[in-house]
PyMOL Python script that loads the backbone (N, CA, C, O; Angstrom):
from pymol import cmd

cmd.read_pdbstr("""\
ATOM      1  N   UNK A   1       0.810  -1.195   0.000  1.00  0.00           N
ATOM      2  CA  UNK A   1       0.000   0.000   0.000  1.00  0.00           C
ATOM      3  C   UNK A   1       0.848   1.252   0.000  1.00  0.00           C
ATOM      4  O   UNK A   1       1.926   1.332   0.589  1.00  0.00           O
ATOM      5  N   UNK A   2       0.139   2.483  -0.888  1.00  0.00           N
ATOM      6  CA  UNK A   2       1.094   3.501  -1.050  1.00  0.00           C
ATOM      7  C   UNK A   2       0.940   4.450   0.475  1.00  0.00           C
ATOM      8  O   UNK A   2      -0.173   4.601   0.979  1.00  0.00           O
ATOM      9  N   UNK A   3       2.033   4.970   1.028  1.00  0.00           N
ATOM     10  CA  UNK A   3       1.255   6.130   2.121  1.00  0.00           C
ATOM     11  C   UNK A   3       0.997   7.535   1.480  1.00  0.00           C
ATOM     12  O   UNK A   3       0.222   8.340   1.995  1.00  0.00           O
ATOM     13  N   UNK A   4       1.569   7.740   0.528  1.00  0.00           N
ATOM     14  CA  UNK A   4       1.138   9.331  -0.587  1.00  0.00           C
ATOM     15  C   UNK A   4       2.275   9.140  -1.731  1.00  0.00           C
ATOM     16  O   UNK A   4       3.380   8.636  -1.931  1.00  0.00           O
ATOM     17  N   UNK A   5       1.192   9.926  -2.371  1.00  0.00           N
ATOM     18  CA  UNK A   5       1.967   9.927  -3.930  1.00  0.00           C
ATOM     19  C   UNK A   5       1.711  11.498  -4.322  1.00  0.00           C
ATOM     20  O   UNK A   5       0.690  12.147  -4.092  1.00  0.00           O
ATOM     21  N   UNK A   6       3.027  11.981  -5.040  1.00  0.00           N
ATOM     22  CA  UNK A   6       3.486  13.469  -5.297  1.00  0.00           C
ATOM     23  C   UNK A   6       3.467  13.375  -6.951  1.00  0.00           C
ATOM     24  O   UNK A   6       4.615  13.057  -7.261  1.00  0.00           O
ATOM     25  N   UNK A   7       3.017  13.453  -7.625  1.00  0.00           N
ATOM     26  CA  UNK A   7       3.216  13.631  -9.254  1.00  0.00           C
ATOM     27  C   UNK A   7       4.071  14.925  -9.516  1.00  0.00           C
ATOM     28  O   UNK A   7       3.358  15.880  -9.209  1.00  0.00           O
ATOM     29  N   UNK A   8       4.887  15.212  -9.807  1.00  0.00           N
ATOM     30  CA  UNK A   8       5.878  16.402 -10.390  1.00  0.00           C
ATOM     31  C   UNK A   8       4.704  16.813 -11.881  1.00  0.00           C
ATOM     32  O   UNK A   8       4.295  17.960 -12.067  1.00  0.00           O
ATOM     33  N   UNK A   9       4.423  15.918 -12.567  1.00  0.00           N
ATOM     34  CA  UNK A   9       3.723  16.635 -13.593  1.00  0.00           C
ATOM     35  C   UNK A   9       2.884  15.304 -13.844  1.00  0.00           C
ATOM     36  O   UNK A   9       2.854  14.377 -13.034  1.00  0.00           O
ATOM     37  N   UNK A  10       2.238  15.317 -15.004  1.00  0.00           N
ATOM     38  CA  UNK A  10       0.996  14.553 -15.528  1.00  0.00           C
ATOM     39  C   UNK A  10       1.804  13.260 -15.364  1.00  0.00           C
ATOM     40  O   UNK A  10       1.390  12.580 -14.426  1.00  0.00           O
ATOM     41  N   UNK A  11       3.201  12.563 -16.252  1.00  0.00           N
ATOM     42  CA  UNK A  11       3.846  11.515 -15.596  1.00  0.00           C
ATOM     43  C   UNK A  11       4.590  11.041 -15.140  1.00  0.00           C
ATOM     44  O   UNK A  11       4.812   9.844 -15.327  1.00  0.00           O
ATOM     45  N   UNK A  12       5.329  11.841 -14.296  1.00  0.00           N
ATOM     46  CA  UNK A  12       6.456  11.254 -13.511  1.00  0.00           C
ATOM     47  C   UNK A  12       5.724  12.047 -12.331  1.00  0.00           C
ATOM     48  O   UNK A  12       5.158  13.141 -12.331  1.00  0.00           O
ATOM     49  N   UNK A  13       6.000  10.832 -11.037  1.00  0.00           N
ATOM     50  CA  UNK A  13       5.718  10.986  -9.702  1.00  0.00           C
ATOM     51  C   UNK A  13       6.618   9.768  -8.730  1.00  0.00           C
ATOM     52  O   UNK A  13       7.432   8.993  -9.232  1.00  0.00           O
ATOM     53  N   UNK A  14       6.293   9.807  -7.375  1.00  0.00           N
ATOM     54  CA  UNK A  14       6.848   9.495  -6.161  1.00  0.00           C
ATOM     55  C   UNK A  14       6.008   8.609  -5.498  1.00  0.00           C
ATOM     56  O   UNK A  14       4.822   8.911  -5.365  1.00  0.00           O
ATOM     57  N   UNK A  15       6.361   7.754  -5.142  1.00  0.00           N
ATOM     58  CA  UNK A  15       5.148   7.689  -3.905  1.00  0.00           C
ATOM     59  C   UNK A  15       6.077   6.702  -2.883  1.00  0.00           C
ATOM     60  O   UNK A  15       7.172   6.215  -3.165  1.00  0.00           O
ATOM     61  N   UNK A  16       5.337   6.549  -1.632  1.00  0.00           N
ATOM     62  CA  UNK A  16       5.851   5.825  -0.374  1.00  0.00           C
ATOM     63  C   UNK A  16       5.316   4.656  -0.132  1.00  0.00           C
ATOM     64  O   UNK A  16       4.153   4.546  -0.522  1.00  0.00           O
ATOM     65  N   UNK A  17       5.745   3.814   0.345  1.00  0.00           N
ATOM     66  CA  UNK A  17       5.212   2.356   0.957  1.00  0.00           C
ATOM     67  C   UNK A  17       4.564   2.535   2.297  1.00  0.00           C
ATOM     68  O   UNK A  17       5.509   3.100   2.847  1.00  0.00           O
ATOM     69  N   UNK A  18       3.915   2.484   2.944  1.00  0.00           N
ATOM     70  CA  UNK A  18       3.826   2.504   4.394  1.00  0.00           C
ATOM     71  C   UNK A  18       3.686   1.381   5.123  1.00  0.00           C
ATOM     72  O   UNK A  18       3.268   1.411   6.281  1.00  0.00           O
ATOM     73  N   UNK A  19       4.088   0.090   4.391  1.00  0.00           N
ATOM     74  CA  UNK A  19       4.246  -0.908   5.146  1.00  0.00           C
ATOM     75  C   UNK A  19       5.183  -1.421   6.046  1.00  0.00           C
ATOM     76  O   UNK A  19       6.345  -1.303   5.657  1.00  0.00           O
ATOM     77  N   UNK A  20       4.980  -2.111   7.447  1.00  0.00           N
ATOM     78  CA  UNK A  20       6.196  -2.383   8.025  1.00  0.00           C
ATOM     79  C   UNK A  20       6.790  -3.157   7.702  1.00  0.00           C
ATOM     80  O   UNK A  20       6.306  -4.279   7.552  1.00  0.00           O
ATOM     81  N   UNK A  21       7.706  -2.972   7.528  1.00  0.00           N
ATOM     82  CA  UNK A  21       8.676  -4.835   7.458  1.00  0.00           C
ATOM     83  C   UNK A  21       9.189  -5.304   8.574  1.00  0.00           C
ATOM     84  O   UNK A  21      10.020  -4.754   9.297  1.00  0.00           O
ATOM     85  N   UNK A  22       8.503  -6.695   8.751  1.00  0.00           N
ATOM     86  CA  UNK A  22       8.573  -7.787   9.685  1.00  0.00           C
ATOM     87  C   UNK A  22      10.153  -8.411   9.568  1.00  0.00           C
ATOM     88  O   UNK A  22      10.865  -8.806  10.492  1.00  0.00           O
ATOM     89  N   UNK A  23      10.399  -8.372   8.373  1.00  0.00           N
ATOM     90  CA  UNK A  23      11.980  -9.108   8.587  1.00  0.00           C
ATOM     91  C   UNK A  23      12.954  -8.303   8.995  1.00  0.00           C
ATOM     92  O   UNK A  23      12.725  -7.122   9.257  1.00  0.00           O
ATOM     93  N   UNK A  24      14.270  -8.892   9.107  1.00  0.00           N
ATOM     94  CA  UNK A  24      15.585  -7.966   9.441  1.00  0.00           C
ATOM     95  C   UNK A  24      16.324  -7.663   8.307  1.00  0.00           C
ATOM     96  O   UNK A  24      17.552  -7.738   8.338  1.00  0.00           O
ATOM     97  N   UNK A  25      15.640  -7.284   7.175  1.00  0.00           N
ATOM     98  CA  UNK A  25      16.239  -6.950   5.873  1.00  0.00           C
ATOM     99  C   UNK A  25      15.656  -5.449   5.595  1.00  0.00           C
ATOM    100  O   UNK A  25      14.478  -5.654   5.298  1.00  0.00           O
ATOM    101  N   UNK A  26      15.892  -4.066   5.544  1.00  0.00           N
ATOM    102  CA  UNK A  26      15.324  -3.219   5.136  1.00  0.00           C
ATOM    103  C   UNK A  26      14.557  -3.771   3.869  1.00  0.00           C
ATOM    104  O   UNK A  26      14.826  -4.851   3.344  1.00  0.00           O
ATOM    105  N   UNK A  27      13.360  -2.719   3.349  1.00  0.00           N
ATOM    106  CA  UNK A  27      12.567  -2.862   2.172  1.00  0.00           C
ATOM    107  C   UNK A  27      13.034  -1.466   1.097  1.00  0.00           C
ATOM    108  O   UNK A  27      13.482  -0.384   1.477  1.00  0.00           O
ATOM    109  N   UNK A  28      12.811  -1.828  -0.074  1.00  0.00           N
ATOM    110  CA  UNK A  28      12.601  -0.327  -0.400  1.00  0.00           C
ATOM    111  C   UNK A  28      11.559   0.542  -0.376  1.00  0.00           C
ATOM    112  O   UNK A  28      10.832   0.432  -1.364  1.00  0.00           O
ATOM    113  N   UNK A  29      11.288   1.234   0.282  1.00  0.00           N
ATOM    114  CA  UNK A  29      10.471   2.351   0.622  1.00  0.00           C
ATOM    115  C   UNK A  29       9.457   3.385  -0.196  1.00  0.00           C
ATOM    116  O   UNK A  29       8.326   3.819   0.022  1.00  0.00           O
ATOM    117  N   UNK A  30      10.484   3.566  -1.294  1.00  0.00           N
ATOM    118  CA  UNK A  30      10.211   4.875  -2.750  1.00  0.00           C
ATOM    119  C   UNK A  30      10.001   4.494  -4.099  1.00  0.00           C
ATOM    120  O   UNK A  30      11.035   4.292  -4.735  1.00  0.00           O
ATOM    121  N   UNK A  31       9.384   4.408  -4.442  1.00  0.00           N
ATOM    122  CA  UNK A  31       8.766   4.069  -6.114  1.00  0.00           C
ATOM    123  C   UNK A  31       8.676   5.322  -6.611  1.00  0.00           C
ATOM    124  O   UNK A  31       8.568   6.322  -5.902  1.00  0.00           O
ATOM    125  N   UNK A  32       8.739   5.323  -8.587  1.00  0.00           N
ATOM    126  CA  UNK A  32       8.760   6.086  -9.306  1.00  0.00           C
ATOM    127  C   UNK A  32       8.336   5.660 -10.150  1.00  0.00           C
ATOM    128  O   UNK A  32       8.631   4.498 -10.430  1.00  0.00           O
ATOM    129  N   UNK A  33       7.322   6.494 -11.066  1.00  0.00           N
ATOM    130  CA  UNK A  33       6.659   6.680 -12.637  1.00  0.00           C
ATOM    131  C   UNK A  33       6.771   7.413 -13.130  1.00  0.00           C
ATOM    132  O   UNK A  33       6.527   8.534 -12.682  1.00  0.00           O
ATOM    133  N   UNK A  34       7.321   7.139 -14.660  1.00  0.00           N
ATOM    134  CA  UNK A  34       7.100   7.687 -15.341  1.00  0.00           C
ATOM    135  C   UNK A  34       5.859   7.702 -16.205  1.00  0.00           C
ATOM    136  O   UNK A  34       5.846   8.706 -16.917  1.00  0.00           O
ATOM    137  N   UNK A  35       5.142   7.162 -16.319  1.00  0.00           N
ATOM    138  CA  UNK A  35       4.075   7.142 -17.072  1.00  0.00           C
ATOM    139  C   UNK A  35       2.368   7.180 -16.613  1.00  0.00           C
ATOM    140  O   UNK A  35       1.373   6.597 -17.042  1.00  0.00           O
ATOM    141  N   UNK A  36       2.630   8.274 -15.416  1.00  0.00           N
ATOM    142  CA  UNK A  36       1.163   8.445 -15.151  1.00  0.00           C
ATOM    143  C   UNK A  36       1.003   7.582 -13.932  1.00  0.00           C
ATOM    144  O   UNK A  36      -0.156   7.534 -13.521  1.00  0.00           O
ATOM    145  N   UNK A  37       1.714   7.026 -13.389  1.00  0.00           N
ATOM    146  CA  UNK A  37       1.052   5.847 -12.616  1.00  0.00           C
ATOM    147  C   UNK A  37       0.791   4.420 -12.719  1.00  0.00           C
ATOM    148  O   UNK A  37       0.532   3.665 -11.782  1.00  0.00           O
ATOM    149  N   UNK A  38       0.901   4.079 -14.148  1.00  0.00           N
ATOM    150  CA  UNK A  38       0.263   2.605 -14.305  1.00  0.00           C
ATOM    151  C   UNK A  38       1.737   1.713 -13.827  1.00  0.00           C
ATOM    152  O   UNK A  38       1.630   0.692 -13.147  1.00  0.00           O
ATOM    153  N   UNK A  39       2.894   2.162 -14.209  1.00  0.00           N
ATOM    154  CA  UNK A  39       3.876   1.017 -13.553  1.00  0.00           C
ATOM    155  C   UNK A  39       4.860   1.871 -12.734  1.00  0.00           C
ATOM    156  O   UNK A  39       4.980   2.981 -13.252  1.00  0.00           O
ATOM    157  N   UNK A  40       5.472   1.742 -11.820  1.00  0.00           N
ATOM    158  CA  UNK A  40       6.120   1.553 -10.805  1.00  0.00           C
ATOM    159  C   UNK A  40       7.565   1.416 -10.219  1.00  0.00           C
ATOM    160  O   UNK A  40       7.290   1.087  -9.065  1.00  0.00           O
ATOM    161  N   UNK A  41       8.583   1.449 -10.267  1.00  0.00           N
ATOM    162  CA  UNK A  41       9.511   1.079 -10.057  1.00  0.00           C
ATOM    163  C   UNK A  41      10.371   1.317  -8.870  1.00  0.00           C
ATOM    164  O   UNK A  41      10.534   2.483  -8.511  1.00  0.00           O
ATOM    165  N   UNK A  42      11.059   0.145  -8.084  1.00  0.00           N
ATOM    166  CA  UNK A  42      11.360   0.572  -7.075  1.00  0.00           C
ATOM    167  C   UNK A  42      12.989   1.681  -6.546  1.00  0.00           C
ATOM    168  O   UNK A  42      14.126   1.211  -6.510  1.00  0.00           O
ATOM    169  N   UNK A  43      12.726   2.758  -6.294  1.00  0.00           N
ATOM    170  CA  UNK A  43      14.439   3.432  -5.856  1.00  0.00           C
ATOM    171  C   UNK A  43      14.806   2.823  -4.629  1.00  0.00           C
ATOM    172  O   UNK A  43      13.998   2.355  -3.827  1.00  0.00           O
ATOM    173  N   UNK A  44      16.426   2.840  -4.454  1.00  0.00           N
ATOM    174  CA  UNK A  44      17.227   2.627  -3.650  1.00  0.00           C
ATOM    175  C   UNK A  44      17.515   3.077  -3.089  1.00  0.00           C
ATOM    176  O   UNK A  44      18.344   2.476  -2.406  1.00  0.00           O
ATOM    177  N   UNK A  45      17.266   4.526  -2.670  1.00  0.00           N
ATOM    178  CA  UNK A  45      17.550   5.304  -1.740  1.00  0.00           C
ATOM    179  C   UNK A  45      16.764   5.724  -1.117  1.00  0.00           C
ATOM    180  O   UNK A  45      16.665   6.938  -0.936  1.00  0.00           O
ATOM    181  N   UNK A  46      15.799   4.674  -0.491  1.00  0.00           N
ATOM    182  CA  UNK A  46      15.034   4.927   0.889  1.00  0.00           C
ATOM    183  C   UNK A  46      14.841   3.345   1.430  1.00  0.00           C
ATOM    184  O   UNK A  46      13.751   2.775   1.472  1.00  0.00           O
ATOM    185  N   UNK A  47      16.219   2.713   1.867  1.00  0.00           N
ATOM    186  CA  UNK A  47      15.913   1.626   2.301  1.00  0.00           C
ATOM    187  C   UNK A  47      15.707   1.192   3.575  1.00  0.00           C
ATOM    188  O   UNK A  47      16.667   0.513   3.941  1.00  0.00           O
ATOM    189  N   UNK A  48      14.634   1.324   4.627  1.00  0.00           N
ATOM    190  CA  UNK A  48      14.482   1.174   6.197  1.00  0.00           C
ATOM    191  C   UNK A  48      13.233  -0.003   6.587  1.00  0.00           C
ATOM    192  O   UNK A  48      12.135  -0.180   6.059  1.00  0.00           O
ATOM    193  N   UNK A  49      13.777  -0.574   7.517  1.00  0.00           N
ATOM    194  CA  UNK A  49      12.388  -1.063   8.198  1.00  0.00           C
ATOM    195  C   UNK A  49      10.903  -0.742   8.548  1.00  0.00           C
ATOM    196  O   UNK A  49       9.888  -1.428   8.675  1.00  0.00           O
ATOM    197  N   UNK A  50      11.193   0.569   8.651  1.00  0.00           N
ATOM    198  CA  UNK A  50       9.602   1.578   8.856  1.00  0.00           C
ATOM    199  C   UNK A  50       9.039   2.042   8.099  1.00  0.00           C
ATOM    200  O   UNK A  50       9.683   2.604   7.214  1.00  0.00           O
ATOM    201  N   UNK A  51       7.657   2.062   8.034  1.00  0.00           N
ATOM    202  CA  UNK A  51       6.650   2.576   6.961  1.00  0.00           C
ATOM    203  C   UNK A  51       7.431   3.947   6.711  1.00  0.00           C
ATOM    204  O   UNK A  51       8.117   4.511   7.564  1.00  0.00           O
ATOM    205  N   UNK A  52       7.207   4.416   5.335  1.00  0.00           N
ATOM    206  CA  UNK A  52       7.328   5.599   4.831  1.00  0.00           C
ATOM    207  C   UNK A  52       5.669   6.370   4.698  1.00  0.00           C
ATOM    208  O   UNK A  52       4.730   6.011   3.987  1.00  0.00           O
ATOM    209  N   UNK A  53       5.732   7.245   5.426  1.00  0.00           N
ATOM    210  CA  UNK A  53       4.322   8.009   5.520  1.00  0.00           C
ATOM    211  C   UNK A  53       3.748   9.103   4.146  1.00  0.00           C
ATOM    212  O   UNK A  53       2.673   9.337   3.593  1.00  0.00           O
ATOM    213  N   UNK A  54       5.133   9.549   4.029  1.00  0.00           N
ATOM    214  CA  UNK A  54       4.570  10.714   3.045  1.00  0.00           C
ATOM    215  C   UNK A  54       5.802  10.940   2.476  1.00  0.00           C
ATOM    216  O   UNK A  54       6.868  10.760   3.065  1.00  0.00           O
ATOM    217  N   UNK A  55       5.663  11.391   1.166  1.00  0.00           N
ATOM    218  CA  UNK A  55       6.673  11.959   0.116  1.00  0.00           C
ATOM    219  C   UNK A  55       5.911  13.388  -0.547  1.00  0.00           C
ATOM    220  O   UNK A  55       4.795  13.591  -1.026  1.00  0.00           O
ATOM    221  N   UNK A  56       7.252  14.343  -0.286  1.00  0.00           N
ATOM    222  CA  UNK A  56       6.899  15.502  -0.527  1.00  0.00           C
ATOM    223  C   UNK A  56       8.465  16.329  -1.717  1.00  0.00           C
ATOM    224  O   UNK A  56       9.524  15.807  -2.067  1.00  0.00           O
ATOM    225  N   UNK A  57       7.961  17.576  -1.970  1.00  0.00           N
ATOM    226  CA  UNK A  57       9.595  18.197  -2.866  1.00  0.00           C
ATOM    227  C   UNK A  57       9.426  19.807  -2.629  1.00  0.00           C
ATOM    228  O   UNK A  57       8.351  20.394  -2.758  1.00  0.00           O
ATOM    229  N   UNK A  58      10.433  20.312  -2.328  1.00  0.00           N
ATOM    230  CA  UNK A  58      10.533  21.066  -2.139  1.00  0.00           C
ATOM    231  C   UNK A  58      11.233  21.802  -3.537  1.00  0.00           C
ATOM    232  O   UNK A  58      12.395  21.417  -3.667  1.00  0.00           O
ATOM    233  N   UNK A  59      10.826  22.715  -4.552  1.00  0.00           N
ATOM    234  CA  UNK A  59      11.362  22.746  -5.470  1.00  0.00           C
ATOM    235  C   UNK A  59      11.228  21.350  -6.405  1.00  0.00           C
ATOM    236  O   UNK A  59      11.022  20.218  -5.969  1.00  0.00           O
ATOM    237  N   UNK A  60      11.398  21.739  -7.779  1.00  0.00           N
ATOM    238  CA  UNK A  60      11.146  20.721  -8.707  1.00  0.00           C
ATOM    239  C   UNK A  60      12.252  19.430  -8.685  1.00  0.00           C
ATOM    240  O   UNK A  60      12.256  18.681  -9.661  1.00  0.00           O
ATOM    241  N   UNK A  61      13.264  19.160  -7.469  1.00  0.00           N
ATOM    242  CA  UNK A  61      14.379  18.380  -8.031  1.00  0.00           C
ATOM    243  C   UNK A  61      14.488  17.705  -6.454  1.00  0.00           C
ATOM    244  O   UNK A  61      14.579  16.493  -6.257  1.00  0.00           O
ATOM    245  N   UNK A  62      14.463  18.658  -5.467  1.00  0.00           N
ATOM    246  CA  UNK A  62      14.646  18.002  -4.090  1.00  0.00           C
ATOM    247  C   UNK A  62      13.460  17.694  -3.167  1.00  0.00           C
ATOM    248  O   UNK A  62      12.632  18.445  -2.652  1.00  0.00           O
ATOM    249  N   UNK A  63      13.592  16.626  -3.123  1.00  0.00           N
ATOM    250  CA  UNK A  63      12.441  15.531  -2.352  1.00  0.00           C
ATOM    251  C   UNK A  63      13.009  14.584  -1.152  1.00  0.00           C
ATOM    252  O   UNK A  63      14.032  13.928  -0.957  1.00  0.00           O
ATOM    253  N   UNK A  64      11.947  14.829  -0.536  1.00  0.00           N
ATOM    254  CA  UNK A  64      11.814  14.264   0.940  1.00  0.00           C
ATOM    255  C   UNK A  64      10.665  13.229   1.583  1.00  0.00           C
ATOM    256  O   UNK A  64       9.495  13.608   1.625  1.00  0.00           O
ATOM    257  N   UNK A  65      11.027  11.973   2.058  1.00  0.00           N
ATOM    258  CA  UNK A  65      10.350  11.330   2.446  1.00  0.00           C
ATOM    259  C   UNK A  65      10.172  11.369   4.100  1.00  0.00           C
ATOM    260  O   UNK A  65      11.110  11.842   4.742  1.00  0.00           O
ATOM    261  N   UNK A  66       9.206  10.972   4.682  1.00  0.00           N
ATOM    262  CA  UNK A  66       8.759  10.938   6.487  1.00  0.00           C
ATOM    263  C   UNK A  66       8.227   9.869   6.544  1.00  0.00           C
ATOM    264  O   UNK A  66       7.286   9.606   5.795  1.00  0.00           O
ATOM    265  N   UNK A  67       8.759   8.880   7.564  1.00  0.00           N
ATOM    266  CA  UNK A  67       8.774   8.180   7.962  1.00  0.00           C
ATOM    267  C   UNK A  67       8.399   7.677   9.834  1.00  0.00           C
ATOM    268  O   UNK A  67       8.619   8.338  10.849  1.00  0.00           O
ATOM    269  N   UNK A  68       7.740   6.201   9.687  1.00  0.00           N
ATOM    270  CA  UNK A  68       7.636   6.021  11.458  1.00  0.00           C
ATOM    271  C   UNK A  68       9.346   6.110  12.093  1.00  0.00           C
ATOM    272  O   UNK A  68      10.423   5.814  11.576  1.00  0.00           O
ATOM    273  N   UNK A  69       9.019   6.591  13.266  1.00  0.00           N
ATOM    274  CA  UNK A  69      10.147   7.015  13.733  1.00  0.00           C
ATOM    275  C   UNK A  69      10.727   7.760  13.693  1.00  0.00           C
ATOM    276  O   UNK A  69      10.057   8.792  13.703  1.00  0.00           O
ATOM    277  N   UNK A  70      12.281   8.037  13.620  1.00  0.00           N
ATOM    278  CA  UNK A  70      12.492   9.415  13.313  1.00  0.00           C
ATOM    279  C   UNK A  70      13.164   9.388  11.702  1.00  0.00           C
ATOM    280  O   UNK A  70      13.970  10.257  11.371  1.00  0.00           O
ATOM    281  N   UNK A  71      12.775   8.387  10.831  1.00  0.00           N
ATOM    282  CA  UNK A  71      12.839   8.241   9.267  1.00  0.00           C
ATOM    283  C   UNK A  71      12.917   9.393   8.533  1.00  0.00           C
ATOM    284  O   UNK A  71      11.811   9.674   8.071  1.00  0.00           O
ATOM    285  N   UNK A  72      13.810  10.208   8.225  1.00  0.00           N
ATOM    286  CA  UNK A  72      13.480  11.647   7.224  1.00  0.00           C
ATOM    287  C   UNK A  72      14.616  10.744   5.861  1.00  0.00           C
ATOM    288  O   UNK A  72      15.537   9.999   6.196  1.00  0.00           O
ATOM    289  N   UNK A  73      14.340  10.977   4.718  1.00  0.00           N
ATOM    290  CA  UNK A  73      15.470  11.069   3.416  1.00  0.00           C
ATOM    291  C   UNK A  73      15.696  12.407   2.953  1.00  0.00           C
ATOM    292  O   UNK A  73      15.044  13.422   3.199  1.00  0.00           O
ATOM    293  N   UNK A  74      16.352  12.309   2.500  1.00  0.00           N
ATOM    294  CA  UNK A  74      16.272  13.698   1.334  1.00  0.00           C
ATOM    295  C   UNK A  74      17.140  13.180   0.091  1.00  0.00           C
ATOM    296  O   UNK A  74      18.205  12.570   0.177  1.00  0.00           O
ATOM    297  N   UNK A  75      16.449  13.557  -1.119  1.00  0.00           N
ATOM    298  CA  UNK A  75      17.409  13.015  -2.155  1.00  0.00           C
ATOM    299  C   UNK A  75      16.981  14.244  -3.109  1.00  0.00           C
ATOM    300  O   UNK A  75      16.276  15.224  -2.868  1.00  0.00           O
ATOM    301  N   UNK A  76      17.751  13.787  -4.435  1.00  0.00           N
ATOM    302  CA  UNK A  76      17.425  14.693  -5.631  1.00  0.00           C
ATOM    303  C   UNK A  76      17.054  14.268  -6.601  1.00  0.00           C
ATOM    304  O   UNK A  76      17.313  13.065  -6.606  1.00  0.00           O
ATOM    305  N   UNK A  77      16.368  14.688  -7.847  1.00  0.00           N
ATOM    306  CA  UNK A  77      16.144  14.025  -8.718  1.00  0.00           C
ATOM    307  C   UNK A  77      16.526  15.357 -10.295  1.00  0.00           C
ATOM    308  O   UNK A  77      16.447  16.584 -10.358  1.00  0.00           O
ATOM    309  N   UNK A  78      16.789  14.653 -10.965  1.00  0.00           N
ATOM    310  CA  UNK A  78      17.129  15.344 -12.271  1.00  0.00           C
ATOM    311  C   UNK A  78      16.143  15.358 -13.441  1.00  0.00           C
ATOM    312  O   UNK A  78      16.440  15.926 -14.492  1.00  0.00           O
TER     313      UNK A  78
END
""", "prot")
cmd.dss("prot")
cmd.show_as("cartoon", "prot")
cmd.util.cbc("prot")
cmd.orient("prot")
């Protein structure tokens, strides 16, 4: 399940997992589309045990995920 999804424009967007993970393996956290939404793909740079709550950007390039706990990312995108 997603916890929010940020579209930058009609098709490329963000979104978060908010599921916990039960194992001792982080999950990946952050998915990306390009195409509106219909497929998905997972990024590598939000890998934690705790739900990811919300994905947000500040400016068109730097984005931030919140997380249970004290979970913050910050990454960039081009």
């Amino acid at each position: 399940g997603f916890g929010s999804i940020w579209m930058i424009d009609t098709k490329e967007g963000y979104a978060t997992v908010n599921t916990l993970n039960v194992d001792d393996n982080p999950q990946t956290k952050l998915y990306h589309t390009l195409d509106g939404g219909y497929n998905w793909s997972p990024m590598d740079i939000v890998n934690t045990r705790q739900p990811m709550i919300k994905v947000f950007f500040r400016g068109p390039y730097l984005g931030y995920t919140v997380g249970g706990g004290s979970d913050v990312f910050k990454f960039s995108v081009n």
